[in-house]
N, CA, C and O atoms as a printed pandas DataFrame, in Angstrom:
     atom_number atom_name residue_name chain_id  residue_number  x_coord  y_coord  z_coord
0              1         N          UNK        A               1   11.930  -65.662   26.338
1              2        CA          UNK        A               1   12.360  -66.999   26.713
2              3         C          UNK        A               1   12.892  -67.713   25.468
3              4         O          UNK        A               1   12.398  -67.714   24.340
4              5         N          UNK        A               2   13.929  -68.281   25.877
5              6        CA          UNK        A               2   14.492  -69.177   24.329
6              7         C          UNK        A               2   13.657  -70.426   23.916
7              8         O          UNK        A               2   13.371  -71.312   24.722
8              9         N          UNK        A               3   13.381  -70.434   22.940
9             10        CA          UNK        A               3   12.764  -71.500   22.288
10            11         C          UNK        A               3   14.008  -72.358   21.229
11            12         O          UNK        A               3   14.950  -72.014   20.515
12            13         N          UNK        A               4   13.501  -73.339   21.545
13            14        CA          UNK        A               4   13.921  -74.091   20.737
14            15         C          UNK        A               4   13.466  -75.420   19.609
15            16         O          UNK        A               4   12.815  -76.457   19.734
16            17         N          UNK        A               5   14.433  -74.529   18.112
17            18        CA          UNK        A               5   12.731  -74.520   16.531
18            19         C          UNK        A               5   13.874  -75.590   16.172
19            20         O          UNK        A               5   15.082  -75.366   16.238
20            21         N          UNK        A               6   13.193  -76.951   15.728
21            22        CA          UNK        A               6   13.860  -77.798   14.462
22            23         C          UNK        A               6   14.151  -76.595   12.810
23            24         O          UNK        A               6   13.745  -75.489   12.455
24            25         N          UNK        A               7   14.822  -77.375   12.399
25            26        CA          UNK        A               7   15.419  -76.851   11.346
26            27         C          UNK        A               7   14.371  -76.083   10.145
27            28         O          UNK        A               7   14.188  -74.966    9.662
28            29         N          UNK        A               8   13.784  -77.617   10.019
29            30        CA          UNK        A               8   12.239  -77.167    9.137
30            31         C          UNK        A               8   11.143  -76.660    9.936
31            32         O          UNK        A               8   10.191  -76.118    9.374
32            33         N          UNK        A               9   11.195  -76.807   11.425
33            34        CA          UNK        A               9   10.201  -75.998   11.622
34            35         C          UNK        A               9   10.795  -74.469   11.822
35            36         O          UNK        A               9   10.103  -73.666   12.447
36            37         N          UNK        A              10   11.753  -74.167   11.425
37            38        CA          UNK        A              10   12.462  -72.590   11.721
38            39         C          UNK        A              10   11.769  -72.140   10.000
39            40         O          UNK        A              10   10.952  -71.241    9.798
40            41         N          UNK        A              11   12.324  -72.972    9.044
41            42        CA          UNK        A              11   12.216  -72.354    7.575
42            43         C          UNK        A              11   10.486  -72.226    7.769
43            44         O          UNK        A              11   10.061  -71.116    7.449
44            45         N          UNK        A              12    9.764  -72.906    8.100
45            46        CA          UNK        A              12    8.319  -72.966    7.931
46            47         C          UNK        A              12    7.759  -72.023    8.649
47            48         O          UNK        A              12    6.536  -71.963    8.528
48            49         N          UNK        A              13    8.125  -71.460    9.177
49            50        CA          UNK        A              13    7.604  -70.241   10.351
50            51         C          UNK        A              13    8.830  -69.173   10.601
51            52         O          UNK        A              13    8.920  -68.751   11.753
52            53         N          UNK        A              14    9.870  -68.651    9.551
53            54        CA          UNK        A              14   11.005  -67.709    9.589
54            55         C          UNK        A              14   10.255  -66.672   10.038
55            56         O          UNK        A              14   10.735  -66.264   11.095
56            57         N          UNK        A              15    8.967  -65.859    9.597
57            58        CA          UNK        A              15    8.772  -64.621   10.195
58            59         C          UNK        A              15    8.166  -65.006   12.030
59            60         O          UNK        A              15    8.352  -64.215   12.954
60            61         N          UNK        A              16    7.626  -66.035   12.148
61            62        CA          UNK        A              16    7.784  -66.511   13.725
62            63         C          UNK        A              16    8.832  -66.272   14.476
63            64         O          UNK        A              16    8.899  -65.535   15.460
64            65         N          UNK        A              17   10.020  -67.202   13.766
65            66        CA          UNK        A              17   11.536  -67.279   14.725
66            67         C          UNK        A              17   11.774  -65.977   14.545
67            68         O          UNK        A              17   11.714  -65.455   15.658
68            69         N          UNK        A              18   12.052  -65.045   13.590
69            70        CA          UNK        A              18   12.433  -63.552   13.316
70            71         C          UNK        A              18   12.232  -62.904   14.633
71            72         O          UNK        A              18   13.053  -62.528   15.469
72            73         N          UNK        A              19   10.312  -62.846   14.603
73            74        CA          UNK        A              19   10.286  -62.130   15.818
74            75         C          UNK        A              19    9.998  -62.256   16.922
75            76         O          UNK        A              19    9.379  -61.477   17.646
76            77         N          UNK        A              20   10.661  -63.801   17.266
77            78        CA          UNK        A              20   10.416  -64.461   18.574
78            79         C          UNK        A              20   11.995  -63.774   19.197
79            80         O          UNK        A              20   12.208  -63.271   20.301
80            81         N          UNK        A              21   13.121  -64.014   17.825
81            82        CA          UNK        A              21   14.448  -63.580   18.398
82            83         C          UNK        A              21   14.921  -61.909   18.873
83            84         O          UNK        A              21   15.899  -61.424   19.440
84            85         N          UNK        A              22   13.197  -61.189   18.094
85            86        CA          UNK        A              22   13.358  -59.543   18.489
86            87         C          UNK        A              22   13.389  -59.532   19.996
87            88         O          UNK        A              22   14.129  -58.690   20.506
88            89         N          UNK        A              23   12.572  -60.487   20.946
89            90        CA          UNK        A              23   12.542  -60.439   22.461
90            91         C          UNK        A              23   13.863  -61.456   23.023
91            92         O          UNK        A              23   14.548  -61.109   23.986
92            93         N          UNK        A              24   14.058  -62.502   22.418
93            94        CA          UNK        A              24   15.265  -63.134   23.044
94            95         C          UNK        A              24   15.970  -64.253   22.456
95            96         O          UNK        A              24   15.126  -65.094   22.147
96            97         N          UNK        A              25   17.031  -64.607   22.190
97            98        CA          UNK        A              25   17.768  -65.750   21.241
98            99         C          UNK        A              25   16.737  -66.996   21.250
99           100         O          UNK        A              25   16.017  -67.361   22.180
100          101         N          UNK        A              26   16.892  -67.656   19.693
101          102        CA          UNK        A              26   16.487  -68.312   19.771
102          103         C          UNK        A              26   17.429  -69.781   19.224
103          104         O          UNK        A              26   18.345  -69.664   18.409
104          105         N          UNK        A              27   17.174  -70.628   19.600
105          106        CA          UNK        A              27   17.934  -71.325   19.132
106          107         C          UNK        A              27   17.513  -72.597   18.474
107          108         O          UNK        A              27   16.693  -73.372   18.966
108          109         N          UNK        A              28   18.339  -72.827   16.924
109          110        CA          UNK        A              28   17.761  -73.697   16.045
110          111         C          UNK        A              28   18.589  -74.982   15.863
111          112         O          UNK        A              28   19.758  -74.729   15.569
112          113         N          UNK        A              29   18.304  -76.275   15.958
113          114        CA          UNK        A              29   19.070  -77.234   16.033
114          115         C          UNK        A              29   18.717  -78.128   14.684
115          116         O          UNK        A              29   17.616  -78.609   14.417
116          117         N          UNK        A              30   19.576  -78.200   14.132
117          118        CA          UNK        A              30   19.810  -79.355   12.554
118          119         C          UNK        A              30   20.799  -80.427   12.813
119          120         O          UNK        A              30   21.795  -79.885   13.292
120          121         N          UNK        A              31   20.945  -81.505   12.727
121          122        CA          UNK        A              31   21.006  -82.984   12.789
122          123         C          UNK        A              31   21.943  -82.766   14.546
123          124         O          UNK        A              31   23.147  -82.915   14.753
124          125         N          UNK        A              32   20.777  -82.354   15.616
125          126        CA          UNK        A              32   21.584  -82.337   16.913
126          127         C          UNK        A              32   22.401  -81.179   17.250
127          128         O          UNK        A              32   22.651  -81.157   18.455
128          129         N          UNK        A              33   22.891  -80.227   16.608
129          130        CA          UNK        A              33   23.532  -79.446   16.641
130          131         C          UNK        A              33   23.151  -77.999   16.800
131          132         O          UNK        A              33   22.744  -77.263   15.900
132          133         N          UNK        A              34   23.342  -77.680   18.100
133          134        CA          UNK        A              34   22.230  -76.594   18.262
134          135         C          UNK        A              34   23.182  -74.712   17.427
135          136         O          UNK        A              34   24.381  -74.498   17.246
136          137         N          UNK        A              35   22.296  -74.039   17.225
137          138        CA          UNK        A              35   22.323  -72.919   16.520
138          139         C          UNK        A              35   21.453  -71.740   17.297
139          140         O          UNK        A              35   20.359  -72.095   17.737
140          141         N          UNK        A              36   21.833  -70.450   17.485
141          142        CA          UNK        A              36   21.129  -69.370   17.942
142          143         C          UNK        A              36   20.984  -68.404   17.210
143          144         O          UNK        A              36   21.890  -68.001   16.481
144          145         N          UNK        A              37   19.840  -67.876   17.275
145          146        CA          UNK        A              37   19.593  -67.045   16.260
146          147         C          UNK        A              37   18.946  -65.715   16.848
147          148         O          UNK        A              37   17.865  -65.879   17.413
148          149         N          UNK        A              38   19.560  -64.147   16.784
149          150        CA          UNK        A              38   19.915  -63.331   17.695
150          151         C          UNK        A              38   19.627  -62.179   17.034
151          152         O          UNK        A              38   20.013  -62.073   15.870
152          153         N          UNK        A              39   18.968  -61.215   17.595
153          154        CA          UNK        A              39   18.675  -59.742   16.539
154          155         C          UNK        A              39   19.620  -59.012   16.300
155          156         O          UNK        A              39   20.337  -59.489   17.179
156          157         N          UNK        A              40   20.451  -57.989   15.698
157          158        CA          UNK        A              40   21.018  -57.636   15.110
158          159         C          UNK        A              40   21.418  -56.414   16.352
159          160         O          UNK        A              40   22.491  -55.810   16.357
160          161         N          UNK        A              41   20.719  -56.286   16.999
161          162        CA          UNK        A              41   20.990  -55.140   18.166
162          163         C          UNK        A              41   21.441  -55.684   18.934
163          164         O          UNK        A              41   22.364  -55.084   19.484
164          165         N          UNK        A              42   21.120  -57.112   19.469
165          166        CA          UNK        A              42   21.767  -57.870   20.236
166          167         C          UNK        A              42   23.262  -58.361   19.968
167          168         O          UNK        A              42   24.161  -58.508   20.796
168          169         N          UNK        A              43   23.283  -58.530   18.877
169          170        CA          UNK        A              43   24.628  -59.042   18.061
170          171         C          UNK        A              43   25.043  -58.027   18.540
171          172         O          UNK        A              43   25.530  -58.213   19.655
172          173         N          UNK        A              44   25.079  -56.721   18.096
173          174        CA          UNK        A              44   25.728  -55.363   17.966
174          175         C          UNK        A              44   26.275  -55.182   19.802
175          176         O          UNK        A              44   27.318  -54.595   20.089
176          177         N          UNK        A              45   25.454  -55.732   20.738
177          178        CA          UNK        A              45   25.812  -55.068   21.555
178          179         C          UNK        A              45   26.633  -55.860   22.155
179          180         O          UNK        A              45   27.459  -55.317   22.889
180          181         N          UNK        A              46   26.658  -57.398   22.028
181          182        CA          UNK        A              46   27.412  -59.132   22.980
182          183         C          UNK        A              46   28.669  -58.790   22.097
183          184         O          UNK        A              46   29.733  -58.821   22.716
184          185         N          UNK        A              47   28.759  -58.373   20.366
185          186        CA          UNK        A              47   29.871  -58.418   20.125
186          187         C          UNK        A              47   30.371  -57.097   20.404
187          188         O          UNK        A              47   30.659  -56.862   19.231
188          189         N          UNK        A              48   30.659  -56.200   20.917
189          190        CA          UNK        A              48   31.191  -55.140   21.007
190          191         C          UNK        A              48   32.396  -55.382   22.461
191          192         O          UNK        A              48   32.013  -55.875   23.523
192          193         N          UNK        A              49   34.031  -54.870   22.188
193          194        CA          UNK        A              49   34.248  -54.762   23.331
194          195         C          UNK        A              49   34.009  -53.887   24.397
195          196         O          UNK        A              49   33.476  -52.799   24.182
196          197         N          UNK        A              50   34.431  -54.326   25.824
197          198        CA          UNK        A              50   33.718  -52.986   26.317
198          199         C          UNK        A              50   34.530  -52.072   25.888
199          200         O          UNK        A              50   35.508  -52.134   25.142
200          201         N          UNK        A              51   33.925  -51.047   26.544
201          202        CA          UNK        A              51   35.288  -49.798   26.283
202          203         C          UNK        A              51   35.254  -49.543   27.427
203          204         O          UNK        A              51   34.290  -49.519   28.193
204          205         N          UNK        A              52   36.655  -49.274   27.656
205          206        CA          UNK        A              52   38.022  -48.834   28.737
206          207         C          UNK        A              52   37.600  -47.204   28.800
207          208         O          UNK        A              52   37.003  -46.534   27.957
208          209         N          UNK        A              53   38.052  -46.878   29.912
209          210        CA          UNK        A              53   37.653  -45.626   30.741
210          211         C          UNK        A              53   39.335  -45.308   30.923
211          212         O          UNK        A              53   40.242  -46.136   31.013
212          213         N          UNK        A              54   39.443  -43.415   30.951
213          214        CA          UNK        A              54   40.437  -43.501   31.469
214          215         C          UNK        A              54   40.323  -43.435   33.207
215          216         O          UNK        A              54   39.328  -43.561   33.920
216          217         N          UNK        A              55   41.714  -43.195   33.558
217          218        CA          UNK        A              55   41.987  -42.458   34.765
218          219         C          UNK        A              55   40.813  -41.457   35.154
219          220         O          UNK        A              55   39.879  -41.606   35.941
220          221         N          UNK        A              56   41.107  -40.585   34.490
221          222        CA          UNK        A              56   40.008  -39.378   34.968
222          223         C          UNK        A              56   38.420  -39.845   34.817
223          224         O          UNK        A              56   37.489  -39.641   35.597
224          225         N          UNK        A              57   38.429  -40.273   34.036
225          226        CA          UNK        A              57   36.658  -40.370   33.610
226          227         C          UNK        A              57   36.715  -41.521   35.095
227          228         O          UNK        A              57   35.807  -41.304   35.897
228          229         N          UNK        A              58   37.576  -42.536   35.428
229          230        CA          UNK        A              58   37.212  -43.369   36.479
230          231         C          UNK        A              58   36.981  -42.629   37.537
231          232         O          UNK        A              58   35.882  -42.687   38.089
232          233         N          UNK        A              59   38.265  -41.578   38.127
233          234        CA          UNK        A              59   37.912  -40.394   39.126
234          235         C          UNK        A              59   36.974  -40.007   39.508
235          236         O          UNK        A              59   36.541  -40.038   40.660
236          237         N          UNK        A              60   36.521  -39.579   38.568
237          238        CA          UNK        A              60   35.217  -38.524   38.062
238          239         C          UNK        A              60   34.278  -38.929   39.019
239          240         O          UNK        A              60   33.875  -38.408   40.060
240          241         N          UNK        A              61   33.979  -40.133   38.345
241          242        CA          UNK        A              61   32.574  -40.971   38.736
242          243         C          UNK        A              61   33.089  -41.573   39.933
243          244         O          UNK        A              61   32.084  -42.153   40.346
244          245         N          UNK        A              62   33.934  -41.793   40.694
245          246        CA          UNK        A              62   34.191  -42.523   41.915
246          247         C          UNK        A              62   32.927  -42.306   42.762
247          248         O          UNK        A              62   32.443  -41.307   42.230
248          249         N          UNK        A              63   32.321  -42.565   43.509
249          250        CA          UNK        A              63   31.092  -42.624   44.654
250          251         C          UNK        A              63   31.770  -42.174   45.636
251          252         O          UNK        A              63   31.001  -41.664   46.451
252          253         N          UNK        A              64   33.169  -42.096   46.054
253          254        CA          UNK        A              64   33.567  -41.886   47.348
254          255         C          UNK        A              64   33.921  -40.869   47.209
255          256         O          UNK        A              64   34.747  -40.508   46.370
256          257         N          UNK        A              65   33.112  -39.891   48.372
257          258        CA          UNK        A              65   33.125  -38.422   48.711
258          259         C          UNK        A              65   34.446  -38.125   49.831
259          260         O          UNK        A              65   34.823  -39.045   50.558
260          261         N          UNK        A              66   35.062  -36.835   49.887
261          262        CA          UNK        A              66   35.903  -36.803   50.685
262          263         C          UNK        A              66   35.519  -36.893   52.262
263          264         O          UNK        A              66   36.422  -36.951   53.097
264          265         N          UNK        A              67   34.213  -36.901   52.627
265          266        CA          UNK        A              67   33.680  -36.940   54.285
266          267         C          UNK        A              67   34.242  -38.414   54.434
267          268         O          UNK        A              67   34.792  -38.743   55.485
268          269         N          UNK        A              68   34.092  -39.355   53.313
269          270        CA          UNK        A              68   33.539  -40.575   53.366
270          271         C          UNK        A              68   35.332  -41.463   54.293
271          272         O          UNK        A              68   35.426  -42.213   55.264
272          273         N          UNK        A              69   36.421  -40.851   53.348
273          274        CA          UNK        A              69   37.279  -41.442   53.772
274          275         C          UNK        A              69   38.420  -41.111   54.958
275          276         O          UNK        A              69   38.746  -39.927   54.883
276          277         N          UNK        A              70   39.080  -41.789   55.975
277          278        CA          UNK        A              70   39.474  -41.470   56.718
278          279         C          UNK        A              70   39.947  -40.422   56.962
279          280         O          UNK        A              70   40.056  -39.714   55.961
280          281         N          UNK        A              71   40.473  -39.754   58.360
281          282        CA          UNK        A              71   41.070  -38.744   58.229
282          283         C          UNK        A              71   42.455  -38.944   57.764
283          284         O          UNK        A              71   43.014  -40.029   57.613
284          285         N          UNK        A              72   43.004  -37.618   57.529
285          286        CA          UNK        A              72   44.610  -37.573   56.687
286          287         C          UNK        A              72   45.228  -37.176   58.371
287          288         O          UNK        A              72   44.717  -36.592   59.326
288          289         N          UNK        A              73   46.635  -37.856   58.124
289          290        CA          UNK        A              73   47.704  -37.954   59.393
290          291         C          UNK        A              73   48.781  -36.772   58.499
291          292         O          UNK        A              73   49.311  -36.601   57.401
292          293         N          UNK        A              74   48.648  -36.183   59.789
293          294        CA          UNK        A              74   49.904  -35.181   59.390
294          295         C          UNK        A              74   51.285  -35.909   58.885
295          296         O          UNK        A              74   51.761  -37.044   58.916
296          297         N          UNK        A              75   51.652  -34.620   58.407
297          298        CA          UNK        A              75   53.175  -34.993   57.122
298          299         C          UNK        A              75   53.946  -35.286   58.109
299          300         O          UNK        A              75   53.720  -34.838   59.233
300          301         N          UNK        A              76   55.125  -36.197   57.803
301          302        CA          UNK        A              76   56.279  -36.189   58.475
302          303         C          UNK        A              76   57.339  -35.675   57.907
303          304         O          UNK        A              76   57.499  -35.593   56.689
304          305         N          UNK        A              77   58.046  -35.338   58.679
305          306        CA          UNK        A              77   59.355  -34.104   58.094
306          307         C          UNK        A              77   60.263  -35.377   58.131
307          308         O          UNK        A              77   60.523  -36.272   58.935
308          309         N          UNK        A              78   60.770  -34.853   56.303
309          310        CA          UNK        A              78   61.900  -35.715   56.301
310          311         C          UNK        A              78   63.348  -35.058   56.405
311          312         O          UNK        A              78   63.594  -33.852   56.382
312          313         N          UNK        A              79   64.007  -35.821   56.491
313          314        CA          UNK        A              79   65.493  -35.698   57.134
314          315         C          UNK        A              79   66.468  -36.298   56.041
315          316         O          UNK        A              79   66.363  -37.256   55.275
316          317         N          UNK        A              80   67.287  -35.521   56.231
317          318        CA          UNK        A              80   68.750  -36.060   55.234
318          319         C          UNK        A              80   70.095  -36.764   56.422
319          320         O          UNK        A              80   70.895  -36.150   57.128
320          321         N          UNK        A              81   69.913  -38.078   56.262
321          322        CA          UNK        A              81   70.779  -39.019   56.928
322          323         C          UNK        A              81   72.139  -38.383   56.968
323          324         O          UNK        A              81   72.666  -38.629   58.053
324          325         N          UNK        A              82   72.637  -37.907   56.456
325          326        CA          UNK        A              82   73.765  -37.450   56.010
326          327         C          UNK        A              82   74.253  -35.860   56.238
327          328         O          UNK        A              82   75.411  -35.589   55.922
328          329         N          UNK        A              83   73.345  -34.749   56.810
329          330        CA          UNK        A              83   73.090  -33.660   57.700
330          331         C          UNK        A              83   73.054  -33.914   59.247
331          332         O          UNK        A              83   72.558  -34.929   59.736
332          333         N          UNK        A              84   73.663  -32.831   60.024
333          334        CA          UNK        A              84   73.310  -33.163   61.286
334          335         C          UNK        A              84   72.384  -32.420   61.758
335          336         O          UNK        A              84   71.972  -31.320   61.389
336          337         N          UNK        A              85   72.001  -33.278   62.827
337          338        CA          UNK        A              85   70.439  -33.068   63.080
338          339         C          UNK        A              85   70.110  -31.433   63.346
339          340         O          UNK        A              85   70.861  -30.626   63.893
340          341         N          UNK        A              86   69.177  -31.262   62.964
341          342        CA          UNK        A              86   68.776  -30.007   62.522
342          343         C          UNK        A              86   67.775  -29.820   63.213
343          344         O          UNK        A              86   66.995  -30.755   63.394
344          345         N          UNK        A              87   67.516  -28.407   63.844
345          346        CA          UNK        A              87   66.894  -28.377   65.154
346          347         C          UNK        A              87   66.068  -26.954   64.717
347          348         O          UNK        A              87   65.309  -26.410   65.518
């Protein structure tokens, strides 16, 4: 749960806030102005972008099985506008 430490009470108890912020941000406010203070794994993981998947790796993992989706409609034969009709 976030707590929230005055300035001097953060310096007066640093190994407190330290490992209050190992379970969850904490946040420190000096003249009104609030501040969070965040473990280093946490940092590591909020700043990271995600990473992008390709095509295939999305495929891959799709959930939808081939039972799952409709049936397939037969092909239609295509035709050249410009041939006569062909029998």
């Amino acid at each position: 749960m976030m707590r929230t430490w005055q300035v001097n009470e953060a310096r007066a108890h640093m190994r407190d806030l330290l490992d209050a912020a190992e379970d969850a941000p904490q946040r420190v406010t000096r003249n009104g102005r609030p501040y969070v203070v965040i473990s280093e794994e946490e940092w590591n993981r909020v700043s990271r972008p995600p990473r992008r998947k390709g095509l295939g790796s999305f495929l891959a993992e799709c959930p939808i099985t081939p039972d799952l989706l409709p049936p397939r409609r037969p092909a239609r034969v295509l035709r050249d506008p410009l041939l006569p009709d062909q029998e």
